[in-house]
Legacy VTK file of the C-alpha trace (Angstrom):
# vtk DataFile Version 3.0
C-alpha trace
ASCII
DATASET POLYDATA
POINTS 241 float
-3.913 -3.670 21.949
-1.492 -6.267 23.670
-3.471 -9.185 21.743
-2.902 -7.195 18.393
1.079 -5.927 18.950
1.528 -10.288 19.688
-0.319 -11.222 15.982
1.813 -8.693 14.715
4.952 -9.784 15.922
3.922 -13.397 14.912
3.547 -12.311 11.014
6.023 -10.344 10.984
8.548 -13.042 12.265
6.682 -15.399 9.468
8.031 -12.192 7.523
11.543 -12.649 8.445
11.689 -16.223 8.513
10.591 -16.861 4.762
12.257 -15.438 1.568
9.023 -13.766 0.376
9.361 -10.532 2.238
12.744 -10.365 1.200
12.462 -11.347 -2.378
9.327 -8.807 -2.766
11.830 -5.585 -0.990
14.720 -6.760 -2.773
13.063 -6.746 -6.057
11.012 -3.193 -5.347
14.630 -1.204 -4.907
16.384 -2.739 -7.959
13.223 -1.839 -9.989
12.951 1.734 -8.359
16.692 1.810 -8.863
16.394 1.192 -12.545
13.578 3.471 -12.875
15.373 6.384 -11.366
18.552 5.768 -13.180
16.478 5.363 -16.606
13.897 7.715 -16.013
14.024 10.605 -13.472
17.885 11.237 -13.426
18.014 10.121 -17.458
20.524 11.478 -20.066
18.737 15.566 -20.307
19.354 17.855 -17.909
16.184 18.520 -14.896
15.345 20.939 -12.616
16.114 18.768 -9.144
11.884 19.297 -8.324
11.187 17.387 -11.833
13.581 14.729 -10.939
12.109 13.671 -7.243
8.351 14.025 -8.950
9.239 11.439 -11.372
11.247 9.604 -8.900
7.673 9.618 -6.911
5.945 8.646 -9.905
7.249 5.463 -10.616
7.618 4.614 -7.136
3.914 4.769 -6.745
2.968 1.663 -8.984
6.482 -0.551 -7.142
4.898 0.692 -4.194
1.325 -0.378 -4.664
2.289 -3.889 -6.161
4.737 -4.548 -3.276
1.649 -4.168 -1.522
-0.887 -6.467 -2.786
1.815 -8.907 -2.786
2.766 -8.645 0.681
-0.608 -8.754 1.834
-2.574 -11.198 0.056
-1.093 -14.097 2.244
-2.157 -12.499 5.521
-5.467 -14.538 6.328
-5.890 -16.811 3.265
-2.698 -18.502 3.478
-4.633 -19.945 6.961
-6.735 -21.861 5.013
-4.340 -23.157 2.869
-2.691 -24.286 5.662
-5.680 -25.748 7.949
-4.188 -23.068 10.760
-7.507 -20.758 10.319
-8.949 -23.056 12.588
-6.710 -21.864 15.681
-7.293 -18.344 14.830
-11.336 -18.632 14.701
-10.848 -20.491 18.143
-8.540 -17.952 19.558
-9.880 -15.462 22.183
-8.913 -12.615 20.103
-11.515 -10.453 18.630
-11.632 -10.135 14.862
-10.174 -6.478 15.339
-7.363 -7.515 17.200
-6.517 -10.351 14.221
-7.399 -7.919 11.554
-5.173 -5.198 12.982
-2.450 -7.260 13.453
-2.105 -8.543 10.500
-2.597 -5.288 9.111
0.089 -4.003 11.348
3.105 -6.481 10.216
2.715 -5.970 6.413
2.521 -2.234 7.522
5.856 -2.659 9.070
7.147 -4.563 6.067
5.920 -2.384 3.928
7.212 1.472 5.303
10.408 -0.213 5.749
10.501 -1.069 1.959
9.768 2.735 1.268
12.049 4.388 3.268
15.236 2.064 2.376
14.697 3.809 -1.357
15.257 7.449 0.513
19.279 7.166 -0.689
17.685 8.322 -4.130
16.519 11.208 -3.644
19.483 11.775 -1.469
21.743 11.534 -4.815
20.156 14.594 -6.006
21.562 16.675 -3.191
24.960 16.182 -5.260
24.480 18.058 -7.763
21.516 20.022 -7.117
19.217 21.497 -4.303
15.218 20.067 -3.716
13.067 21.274 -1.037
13.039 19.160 2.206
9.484 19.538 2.230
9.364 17.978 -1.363
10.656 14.821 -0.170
8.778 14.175 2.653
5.592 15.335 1.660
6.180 12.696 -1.216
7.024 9.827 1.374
4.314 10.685 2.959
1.896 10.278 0.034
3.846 6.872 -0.773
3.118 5.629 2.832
-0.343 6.477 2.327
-0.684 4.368 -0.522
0.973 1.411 1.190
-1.575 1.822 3.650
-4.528 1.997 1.923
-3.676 -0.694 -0.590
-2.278 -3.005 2.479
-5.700 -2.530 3.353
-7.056 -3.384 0.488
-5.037 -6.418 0.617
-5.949 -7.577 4.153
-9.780 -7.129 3.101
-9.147 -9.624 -0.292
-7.363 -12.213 1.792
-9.676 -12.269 4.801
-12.299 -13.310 1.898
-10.246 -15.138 -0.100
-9.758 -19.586 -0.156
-6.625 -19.234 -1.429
-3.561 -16.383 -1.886
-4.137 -16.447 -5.896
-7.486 -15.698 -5.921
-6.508 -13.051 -2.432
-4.083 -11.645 -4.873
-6.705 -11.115 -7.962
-9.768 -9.932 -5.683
-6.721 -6.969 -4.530
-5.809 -6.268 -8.314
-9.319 -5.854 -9.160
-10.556 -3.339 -6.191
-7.098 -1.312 -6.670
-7.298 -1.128 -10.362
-11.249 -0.352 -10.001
-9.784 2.956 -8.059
-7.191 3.771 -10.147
-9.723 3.576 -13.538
-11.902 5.877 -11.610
-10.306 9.013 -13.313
-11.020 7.389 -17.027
-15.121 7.533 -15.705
-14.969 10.985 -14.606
-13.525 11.733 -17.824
-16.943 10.423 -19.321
-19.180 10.598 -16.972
-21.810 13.000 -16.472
-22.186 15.480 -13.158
-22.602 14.852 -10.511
-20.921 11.368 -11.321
-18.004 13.320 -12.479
-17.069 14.941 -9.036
-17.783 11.365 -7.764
-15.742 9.568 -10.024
-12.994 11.880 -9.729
-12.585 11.694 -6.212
-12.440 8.048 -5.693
-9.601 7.742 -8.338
-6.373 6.739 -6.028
-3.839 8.312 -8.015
-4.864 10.793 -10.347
-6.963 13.315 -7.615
-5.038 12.402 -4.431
-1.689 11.649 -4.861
-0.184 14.257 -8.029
-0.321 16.676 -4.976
2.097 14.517 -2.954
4.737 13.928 -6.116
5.015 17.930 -6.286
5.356 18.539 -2.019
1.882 19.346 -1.479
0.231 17.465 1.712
-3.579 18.339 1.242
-5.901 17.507 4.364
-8.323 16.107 1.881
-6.111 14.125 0.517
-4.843 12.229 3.639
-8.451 11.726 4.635
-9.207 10.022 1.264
-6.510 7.476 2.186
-7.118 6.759 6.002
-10.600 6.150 4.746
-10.029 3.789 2.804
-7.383 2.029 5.389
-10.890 2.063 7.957
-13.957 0.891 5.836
-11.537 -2.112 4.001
-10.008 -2.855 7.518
-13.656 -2.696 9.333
-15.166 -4.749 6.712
-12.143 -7.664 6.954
-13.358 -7.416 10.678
-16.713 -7.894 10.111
-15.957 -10.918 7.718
-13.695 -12.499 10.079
-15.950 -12.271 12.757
-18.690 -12.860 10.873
-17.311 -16.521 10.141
-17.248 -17.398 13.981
-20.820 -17.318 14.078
-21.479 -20.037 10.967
LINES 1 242
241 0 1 2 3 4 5 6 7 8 9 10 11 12 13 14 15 16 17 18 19 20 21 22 23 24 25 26 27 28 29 30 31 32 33 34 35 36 37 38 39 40 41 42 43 44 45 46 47 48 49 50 51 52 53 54 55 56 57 58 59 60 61 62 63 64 65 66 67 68 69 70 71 72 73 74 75 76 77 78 79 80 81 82 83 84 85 86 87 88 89 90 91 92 93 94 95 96 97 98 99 100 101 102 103 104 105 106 107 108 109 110 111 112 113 114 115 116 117 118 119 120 121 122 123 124 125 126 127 128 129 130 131 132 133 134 135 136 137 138 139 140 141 142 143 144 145 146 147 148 149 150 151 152 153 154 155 156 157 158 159 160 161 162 163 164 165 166 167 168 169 170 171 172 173 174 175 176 177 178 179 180 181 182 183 184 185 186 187 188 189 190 191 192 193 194 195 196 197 198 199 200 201 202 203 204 205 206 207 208 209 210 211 212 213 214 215 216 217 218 219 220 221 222 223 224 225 226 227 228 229 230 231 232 233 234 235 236 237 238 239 240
């Protein structure tokens, strides 16, 4: 655990000390704050419940591309820079690298969500929304993060370059997110499977209306684990060529 907390405070300080992280957050809140302003508060009138589901609705797509791009430098930008030679010779396991990596854009990235919590905030001035509403939509955002971070860890470990780390992440994220269009034409049982890998459409709706479902949560933290194990299993795989 102490090997993984000191990669983690390495990236993130690689965070802090470029304008990437920054430029990527910075960009995520105007957007969101554009979006809510344009879209969920808008010109009509809304119940307050309507408002924070769209507010979580838009905030779902900032939240996933903030992702990819914050992860897709994680391992691959050590080849670009000839450095993946230190961390192959470190005595760190793979799972320690992996994780903390994992953990820094993690930190980046749940910071990121919970600056935007002054919006919903706003709608406490002129109306009333359920506690509950908000965080069980937080919740479902940090989820995403997670799993897409994931995701994102997975395409860089495998990745030459951060391009090509970014593209491999677009592809496996947008492969989930399609998954409700196949269930749509699929066949059973291919339907129920379909359906159930689809990241947004099955798992997260509950979370934009203040519903945590266990399934749900499991759905993402299983994704986090098999993409995580199998960067592990690359990295370490790579020691032994």
């Amino acid at each position: 655990m102490r090997g993984m907390l000191l990669v983690a405070r390495r990236e993130l300080a690689a965070y802090l000390n470029s304008y990437w992280g920054y430029a990527v957050i910075a960009a995520v809140l105007v957007i969101d704050g554009l979006l809510f302003n344009a879209f969920a508060l808008g010109n009509q009138p809304k119940y307050s419940s309507k408002v924070i589901e769209e507010f979580f609705y838009f905030s779902f797509g900032t939240t996933v591309i903030a992702s990819i791009l914050l992860t897709m430098r994680l391992v691959a930008e050590e080849r670009q820079t000839g450095t993946i030679v230190l961390i192959d010779s470190s005595p760190l396991g793979a799972w320690q690298l992996i994780g903390g990596k994992y953990l820094s854009a993690m930190v980046v990235l749940a910071t990121m969500v919970l600056a935007t919590m002054y919006m919903p905030a706003l709608v406490f001035v002129n109306g009333k929304v359920s506690y509950g509403h908000i965080f069980a939509g937080y919740t479902g955002l940090l989820l995403v993060a997670a799993s897409v971070a994931a995701i994102g860890t997975f395409a860089s470990a495998i990745s030459r370059s951060q391009l090509v780390a970014g593209f491999v992440s677009v592809v496996i994220t947008v492969a989930f997110l399609v998954m409700w269009l196949l269930a749509k034409v699929a066949e059973p049982p291919l339907v129920d499977v379909f359906s159930y890998f689809s990241l947004f459409d099955r798992h997260y709706r509950g979370f934009m209306r203040g519903q945590i479902n266990v399934d749900d949560v499991v759905f993402y933290l299983s994704i986090c684990f098999v993409f995580l194990m199998l960067a592990s299993r690359f990295m370490a795989g790579r020691r032994w060529r």
